[in-house]
N, C-alpha and C positions, 0 to 999 in steps of 0.2 A: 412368565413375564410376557410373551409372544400374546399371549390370549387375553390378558389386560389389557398390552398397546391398543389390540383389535378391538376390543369393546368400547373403549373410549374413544378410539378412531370414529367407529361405529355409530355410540351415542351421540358426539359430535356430529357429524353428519344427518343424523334425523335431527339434532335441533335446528340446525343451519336450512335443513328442508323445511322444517316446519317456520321457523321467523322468516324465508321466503313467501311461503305460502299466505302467511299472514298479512305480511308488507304489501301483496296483492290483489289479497281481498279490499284492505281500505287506507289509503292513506292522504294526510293531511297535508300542506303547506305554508311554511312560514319564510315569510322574505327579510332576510336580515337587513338590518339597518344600517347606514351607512359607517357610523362608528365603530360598527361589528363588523365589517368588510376590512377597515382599516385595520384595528386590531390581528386579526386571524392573518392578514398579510404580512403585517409588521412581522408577529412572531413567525410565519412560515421565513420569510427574510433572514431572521439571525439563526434560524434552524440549518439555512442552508449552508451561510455565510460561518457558522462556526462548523460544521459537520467538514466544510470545504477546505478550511485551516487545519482540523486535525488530520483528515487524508493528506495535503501537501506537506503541513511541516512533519508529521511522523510518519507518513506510509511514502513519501517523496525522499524529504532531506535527512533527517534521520538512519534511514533505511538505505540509503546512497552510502551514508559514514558506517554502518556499520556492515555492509558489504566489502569495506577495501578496507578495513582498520585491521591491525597487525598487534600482536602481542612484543612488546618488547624486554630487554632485559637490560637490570639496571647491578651493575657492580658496586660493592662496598667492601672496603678494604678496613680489617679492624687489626690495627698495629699492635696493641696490648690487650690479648683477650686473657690475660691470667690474672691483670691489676686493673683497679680502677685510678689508682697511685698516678698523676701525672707525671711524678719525678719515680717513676718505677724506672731501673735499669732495661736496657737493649736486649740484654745479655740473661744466661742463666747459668750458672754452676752445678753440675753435677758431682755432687761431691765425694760420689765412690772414686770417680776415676780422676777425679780433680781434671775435667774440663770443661770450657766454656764456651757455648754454645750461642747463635743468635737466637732472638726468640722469633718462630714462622708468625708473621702476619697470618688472619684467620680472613677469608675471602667470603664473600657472602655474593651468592644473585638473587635479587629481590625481583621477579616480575609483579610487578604494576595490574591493577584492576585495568581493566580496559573500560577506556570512554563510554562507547557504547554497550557496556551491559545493563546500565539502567538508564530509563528517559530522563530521569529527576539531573542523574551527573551529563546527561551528552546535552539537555537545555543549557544546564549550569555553564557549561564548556562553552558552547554559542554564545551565549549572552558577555561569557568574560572577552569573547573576540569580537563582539560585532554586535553590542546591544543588545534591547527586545527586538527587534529589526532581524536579527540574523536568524531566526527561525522562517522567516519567509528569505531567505536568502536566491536566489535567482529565479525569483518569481517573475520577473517583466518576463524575462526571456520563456522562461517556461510558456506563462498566456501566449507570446508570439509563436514559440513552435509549435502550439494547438490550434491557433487560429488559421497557422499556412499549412499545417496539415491537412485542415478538414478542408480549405478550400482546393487544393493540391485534389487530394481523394475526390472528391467532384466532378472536378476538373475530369479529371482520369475517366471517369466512370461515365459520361456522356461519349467516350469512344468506345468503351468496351462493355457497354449496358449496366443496368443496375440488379443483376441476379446474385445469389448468395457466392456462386465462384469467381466470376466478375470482381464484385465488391470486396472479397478476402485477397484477389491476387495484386488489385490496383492498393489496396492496403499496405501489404507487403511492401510494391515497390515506390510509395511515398515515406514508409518508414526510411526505405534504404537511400532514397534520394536525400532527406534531409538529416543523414545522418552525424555530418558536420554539428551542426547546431544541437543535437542532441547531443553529444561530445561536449561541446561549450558550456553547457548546464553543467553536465557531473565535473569538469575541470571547476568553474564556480562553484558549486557546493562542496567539492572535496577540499579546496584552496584557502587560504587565508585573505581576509576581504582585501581586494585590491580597488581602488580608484578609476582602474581602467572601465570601460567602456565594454559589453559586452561585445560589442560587434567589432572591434578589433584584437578580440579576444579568441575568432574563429579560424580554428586550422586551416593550413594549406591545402590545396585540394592531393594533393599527394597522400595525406592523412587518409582521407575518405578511404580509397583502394585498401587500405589498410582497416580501416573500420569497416567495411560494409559486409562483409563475412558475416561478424558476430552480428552484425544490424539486422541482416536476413534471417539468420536463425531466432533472433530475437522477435522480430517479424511476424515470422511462420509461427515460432509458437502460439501469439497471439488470436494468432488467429487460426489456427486450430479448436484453440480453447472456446473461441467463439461458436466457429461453423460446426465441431461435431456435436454439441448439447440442440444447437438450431437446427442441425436435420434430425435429432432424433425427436424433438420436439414437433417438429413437422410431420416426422413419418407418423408416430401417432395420433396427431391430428387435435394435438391439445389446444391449438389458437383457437378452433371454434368454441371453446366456453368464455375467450375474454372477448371476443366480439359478440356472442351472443348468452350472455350471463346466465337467463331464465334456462336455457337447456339443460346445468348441469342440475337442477332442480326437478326437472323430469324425466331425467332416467332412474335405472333402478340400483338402488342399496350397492350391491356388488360393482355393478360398474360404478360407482362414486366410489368405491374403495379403490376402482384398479384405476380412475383420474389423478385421487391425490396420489397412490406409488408411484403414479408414470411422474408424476412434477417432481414426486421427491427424487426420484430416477435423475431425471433431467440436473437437478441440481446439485446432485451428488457428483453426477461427471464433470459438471463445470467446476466443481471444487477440488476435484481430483487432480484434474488438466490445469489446473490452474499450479495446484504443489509439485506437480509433476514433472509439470513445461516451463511455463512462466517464469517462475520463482530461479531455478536454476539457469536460464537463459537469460534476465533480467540481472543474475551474479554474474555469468559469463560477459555479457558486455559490459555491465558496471567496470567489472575488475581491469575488461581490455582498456578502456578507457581511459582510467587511469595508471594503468602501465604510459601512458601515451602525454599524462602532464608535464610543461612544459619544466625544463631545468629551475626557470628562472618563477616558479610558483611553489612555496609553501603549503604544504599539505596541513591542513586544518586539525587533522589526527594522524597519531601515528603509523606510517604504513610502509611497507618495505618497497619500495619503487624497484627492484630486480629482485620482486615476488621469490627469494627463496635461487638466485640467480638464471632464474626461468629465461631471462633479458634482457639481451644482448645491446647495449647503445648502439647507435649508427653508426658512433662517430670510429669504431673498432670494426667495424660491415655488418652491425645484427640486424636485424626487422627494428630494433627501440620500439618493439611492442610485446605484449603476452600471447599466446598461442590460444586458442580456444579451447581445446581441450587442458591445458597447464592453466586456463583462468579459475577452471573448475573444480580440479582436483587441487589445487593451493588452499583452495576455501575448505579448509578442515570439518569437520564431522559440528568440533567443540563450537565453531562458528554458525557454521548450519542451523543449527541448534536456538543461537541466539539469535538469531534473525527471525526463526518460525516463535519464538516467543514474542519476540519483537510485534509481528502482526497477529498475533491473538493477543496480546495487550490494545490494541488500535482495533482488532475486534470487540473486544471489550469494551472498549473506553463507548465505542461507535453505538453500541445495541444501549446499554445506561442511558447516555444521553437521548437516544430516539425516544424511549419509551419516558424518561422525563417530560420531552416535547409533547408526547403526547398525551400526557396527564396533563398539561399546561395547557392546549389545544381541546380537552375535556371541561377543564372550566371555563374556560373562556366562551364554549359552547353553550354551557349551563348558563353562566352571567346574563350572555345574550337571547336566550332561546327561556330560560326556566324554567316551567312544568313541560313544553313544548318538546324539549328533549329527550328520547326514548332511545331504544335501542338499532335502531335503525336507521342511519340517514345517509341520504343520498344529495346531491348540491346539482342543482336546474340552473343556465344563465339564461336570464331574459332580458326583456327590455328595460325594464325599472330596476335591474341590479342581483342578486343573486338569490336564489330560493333555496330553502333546504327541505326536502321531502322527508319526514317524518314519519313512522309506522307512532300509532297513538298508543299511549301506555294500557294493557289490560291485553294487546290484540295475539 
């Protein structure tokens, strides 16, 4: 198997050398038409605009509810499991010893499917509480704490330069400064839709000391996940091919084999760091979070608000929050589970629809372009509106 990957590896890489080579011997230009500008926008527009809906309502709210959802248990009590007789007696006779006996009720616990083990029932769920609508459920607020992040992060980063440590530490502490607000979110998405106003929905700042623990770790993760694939990206030195494309065409066979392992390298640790760090630190605060809803808010799904009596209320002198390490280990194995399904179904859904788009963005290319279309194109902006560079068919 090793020595196929490699051949194909292989093979692909000299055609990719050679439709280089070709592209630069001669190519033509065709400048699309203004209908064709519009078009190709349009659909780039709902490509993004749907791609952006399925990340928030399933990799956002979705993935919020099936982080803090609890398995409950439900009691059934069956009075006559020996008759179906309405008018059957209470009682039973044994008739060797001539006595009479009550009949035991048969006890039943029935646990319940959980909401979110499938998207089809935790939509379902949404929509019986809060419309079509409640799948983008605390979205204002969401756009608002990206928007005062990134300028927060800026902000920061004109005091303490714009370098790769720089940039990860001022990250961190704009995560943990606006920690509040991100709180306000997972309380709205875990919650039953309320009327209220989201910004009178924001904890007290006594809250925050209490949240910014798990904020930080959440934080950090992130950006680990970030900075170690970037320096290893860096130490090899792979940015000079996307700045300068034509080099990775002229070097030789072998080292285009050790470029594409170093990118798959690269990518492999970001996905790693990602299930590793992220995912689990992203449960840890989820869950503190919501250890932290207020009394007087309905949880949207079932969930044990003293997680397993982890606890303690205030009003008795506990923290009335979850511990970091108690957020993680309450989140069972059976959970776990469901959640890393969770986002390989949203991976899934994700790679379908792209490769749709761009079958859709293929004809549309053809429509426009016709014979003009080959396998090559590259897009020129000038003054009269958009060119597309074309390797001519035969080359």
């Amino acid at each position: 198997m090793p020595g196929i990957v490699g051949h194909l590896v292989s093979r692909g890489l000299e055609a990719c050398s050679q439709n280089y080579h070709a592209a630069k011997a001669e190519v033509h230009t065709f400048q699309l038409p203004a209908w064709g500008i519009a078009m190709l926008w349009a659909t780039a527009i709902v490509f993004l605009a749907l791609m952006s809906a399925i990340r928030y309502t399933y990799g956002e709210v979705v993935a919020t509810l099936t982080m803090i959802e609890s398995s409950t248990e439900t009691t059934y009590v069956k009075a006559e499991p020996h008759s179906d007789d309405p008018d059957a007696p209470l009682t039973e006779t044994d008739k060797t010893n001539e006595k009479t006996s009550l009949v035991e009720p048969e006890v039943l616990l029935v646990k319940p499917a959980l909401i979110t083990s499938k998207l089809r029932t935790t939509m379902k769920h949404l929509r019986s509480r809060g419309g079509f609508l409640s799948r983008f459920r605390g979205l204002s607020l969401w756009l608002v704490y990206h928007f005062v992040a990134h300028q927060t992060h800026h902000l920061l980063m004109r005091f303490t330069g714009y370098g790769l440590i720089p940039s990860s530490l001022t990250a961190v502490a704009t995560v943990v400064l606006l920690g509040r607000l991100n709180m306000t979110w997972t309380h709205i998405v875990v919650s039953e839709p309320s009327a209220k106003w989201w910004g009178l929905r924001i904890p007290d700042r006594k809250s925050w000391v209490k949240i910014a623990p798990a904020t930080a770790v959440f934080a950090l993760a992130e950006q680990l996940t970030v900075a170690l694939p970037h320096g290893l990206f860096n130490a090899w030195n792979l940015d000079e091919y996307n700045h300068n494309p034509s080099h990775f065409g002229e070097i030789s066979e072998a080292e285009r084999k050790m470029v594409v392992t170093q990118y798959f390298a690269v990518a492999a640790l970001a996905v790693a760091l990602a299930v590793l760090l992220v995912i689990p630190a992203s449960v840890t605060l989820t869950r503190v979070q919501a250890s932290m809803l207020p009394e007087e808010d309905e949880s949207i799904v079932p969930f044990d608000r003293s997680f397993g009596g982890k606890v303690t209320p205030e009003v008795v002198g506990g923290s009335g929050k979850l511990g970091i390490l108690e957020a993680w280990k309450s989140f069972d194995w059976a959970a776990r589970i469901r959640l890393m399904k969770l986002y390989g179904k949203i991976a899934a859904i994700q790679v379908i629809i792209t490769m749709m788009f761009v079958a859709i963005i293929g004809a549309e290319l053809k429509m426009i372009m016709g014979d003009n279309l080959t396998v090559g194109i590259g897009g020129v902006e000038t003054n009269g509106g958009w060119e597309i560079v074309a390797v001519p068919d035969g080359q």
